[in-house]
PyMOL commands that place a pseudoatom at each C-alpha (Angstrom):
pseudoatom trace, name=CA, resn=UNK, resi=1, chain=A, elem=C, hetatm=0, pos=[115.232, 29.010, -158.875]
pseudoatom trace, name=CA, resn=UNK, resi=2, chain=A, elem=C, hetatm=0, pos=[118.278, 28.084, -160.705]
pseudoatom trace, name=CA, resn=UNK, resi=3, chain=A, elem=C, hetatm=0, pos=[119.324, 25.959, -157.457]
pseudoatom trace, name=CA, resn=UNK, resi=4, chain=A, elem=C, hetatm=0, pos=[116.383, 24.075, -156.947]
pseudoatom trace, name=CA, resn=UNK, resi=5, chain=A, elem=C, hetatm=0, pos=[116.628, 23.571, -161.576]
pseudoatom trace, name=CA, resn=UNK, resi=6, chain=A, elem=C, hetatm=0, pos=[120.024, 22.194, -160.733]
pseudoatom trace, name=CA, resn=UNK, resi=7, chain=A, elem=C, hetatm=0, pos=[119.180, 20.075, -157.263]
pseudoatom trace, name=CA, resn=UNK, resi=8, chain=A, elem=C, hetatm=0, pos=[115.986, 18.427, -159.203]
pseudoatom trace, name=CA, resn=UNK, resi=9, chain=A, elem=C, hetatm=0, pos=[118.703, 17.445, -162.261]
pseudoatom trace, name=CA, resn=UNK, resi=10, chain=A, elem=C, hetatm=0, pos=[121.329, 15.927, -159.539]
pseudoatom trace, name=CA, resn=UNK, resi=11, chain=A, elem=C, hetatm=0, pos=[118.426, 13.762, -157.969]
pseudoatom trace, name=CA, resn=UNK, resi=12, chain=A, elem=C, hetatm=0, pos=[117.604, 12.568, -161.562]
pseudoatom trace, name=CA, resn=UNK, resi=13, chain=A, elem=C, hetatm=0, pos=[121.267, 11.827, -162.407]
pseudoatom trace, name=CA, resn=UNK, resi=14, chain=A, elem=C, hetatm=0, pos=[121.450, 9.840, -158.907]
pseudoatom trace, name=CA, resn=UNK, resi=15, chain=A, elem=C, hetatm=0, pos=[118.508, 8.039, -159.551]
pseudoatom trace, name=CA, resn=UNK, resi=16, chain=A, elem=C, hetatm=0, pos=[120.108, 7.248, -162.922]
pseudoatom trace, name=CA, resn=UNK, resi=17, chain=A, elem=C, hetatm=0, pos=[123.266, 6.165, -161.356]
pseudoatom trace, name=CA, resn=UNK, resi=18, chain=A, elem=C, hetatm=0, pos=[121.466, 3.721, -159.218]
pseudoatom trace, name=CA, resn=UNK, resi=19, chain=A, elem=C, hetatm=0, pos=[119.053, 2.133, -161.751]
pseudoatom trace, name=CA, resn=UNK, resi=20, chain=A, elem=C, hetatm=0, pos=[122.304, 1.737, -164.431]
pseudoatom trace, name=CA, resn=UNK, resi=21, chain=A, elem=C, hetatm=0, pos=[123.934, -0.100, -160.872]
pseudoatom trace, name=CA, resn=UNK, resi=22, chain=A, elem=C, hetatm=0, pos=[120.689, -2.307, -160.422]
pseudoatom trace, name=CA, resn=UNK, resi=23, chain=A, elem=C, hetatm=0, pos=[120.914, -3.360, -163.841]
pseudoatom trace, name=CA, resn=UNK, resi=24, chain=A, elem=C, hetatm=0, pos=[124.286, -4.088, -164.038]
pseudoatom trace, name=CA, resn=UNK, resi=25, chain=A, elem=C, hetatm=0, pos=[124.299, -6.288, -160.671]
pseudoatom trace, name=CA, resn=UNK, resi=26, chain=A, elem=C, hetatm=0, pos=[121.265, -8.066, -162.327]
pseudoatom trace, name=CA, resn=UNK, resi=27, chain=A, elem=C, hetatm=0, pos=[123.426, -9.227, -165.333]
pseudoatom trace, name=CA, resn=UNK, resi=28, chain=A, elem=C, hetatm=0, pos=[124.064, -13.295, -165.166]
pseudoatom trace, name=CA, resn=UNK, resi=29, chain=A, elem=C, hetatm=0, pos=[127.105, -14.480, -166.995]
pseudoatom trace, name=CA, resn=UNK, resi=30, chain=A, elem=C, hetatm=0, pos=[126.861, -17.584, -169.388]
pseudoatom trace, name=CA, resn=UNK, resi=31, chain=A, elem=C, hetatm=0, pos=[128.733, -19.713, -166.354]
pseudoatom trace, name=CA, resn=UNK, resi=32, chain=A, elem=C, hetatm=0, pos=[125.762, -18.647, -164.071]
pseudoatom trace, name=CA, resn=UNK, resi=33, chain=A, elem=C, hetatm=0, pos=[123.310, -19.809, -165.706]
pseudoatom trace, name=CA, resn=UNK, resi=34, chain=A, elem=C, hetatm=0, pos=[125.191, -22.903, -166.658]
pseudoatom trace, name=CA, resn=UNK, resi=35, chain=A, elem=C, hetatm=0, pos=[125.361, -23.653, -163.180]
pseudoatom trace, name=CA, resn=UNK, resi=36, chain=A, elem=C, hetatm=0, pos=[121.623, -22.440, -161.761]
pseudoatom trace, name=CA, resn=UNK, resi=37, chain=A, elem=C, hetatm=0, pos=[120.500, -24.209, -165.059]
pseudoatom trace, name=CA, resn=UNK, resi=38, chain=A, elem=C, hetatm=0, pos=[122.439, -28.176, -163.735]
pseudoatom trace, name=CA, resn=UNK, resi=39, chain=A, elem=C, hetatm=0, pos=[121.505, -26.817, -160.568]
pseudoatom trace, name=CA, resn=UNK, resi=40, chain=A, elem=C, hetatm=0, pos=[117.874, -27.362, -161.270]
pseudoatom trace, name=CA, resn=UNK, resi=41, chain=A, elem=C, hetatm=0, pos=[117.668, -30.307, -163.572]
pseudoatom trace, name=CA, resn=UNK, resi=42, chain=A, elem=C, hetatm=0, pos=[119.459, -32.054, -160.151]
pseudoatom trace, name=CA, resn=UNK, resi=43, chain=A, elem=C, hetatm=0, pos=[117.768, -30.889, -157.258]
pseudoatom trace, name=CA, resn=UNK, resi=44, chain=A, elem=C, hetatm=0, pos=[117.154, -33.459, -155.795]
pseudoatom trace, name=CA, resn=UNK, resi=45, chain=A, elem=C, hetatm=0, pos=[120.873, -34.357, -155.692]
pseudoatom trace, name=CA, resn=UNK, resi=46, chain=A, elem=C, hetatm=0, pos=[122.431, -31.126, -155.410]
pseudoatom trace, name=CA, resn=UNK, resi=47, chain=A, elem=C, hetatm=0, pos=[123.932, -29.892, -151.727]
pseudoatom trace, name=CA, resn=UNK, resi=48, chain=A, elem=C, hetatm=0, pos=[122.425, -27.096, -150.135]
pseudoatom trace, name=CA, resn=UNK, resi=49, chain=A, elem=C, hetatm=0, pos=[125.646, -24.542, -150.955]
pseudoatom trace, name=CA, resn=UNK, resi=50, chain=A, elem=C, hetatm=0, pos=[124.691, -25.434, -154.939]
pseudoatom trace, name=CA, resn=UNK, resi=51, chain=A, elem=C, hetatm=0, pos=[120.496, -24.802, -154.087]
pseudoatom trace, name=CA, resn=UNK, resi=52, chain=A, elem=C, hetatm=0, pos=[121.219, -21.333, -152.708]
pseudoatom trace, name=CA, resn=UNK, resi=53, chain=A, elem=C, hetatm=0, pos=[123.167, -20.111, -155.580]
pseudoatom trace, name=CA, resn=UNK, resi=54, chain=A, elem=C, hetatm=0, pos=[120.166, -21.266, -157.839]
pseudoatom trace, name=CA, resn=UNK, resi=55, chain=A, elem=C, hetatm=0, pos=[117.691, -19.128, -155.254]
pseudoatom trace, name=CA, resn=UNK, resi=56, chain=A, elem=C, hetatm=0, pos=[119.918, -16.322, -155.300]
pseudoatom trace, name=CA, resn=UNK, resi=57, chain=A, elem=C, hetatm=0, pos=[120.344, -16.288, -159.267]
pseudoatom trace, name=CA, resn=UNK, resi=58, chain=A, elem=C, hetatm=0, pos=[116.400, -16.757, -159.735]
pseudoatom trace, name=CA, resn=UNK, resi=59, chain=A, elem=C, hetatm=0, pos=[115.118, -14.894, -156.605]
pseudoatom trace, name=CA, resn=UNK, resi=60, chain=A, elem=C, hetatm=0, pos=[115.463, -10.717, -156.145]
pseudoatom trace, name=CA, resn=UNK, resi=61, chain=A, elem=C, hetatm=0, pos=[113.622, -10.529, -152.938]
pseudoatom trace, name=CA, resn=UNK, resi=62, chain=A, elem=C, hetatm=0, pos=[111.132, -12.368, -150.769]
pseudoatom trace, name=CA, resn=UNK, resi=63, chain=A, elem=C, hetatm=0, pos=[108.389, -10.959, -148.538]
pseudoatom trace, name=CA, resn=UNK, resi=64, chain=A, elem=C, hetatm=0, pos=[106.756, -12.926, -145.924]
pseudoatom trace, name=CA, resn=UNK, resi=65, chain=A, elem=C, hetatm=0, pos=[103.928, -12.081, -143.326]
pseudoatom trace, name=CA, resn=UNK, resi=66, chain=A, elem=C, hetatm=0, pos=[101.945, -14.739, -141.251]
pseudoatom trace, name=CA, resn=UNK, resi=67, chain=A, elem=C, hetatm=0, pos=[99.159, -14.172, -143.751]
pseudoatom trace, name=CA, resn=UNK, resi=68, chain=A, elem=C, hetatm=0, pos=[101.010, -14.177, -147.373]
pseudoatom trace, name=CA, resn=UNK, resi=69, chain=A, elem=C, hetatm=0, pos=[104.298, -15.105, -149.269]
pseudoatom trace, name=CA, resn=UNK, resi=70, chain=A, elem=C, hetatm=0, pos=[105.309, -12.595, -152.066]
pseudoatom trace, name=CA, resn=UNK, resi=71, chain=A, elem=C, hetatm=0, pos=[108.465, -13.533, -154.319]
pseudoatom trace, name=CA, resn=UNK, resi=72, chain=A, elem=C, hetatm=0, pos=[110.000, -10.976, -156.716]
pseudoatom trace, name=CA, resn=UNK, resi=73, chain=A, elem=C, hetatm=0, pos=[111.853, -13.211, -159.617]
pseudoatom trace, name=CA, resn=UNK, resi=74, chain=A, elem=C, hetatm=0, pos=[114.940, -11.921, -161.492]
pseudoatom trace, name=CA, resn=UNK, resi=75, chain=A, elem=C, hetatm=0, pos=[113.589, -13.203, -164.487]
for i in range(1, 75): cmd.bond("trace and resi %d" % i, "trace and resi %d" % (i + 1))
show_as sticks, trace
zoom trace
């Protein structure tokens, strides 16, 4: 009993670890958004290296089938 009490309170400290790392990796600095922010005010004008880095600041994760399109947004 007291090894499954203390296996159950590891998993939730692991599962803690990893959603304090998630939400640390999410954080944008001032520059970043500087940047994503120009970014979009000149896509049409902006090179494909400078649209990526605004996808990748605004986007978390894209899921495509042949029937649907589902983007998760960072913000």
């Amino acid at each position: 009993m007291l090894i499954s009490k203390i296996e159950e309170l590891d998993a939730r400290r692991q599962g803690l670890i990893k959603a304090i790392a998630d939400m640390n990796a999410e954080v944008i600095s001032p520059e970043q958004v500087e940047r994503i922010s120009s970014n979009l005010d000149n896509w049409d004008s902006v090179d494909f290296e400078d649209r990526r880095v605004a996808a990748n600041g605004l986007i978390a994760q894209i899921r495509a089938t042949s029937e649907s399109v589902q983007i998760e947004w960072k913000i």
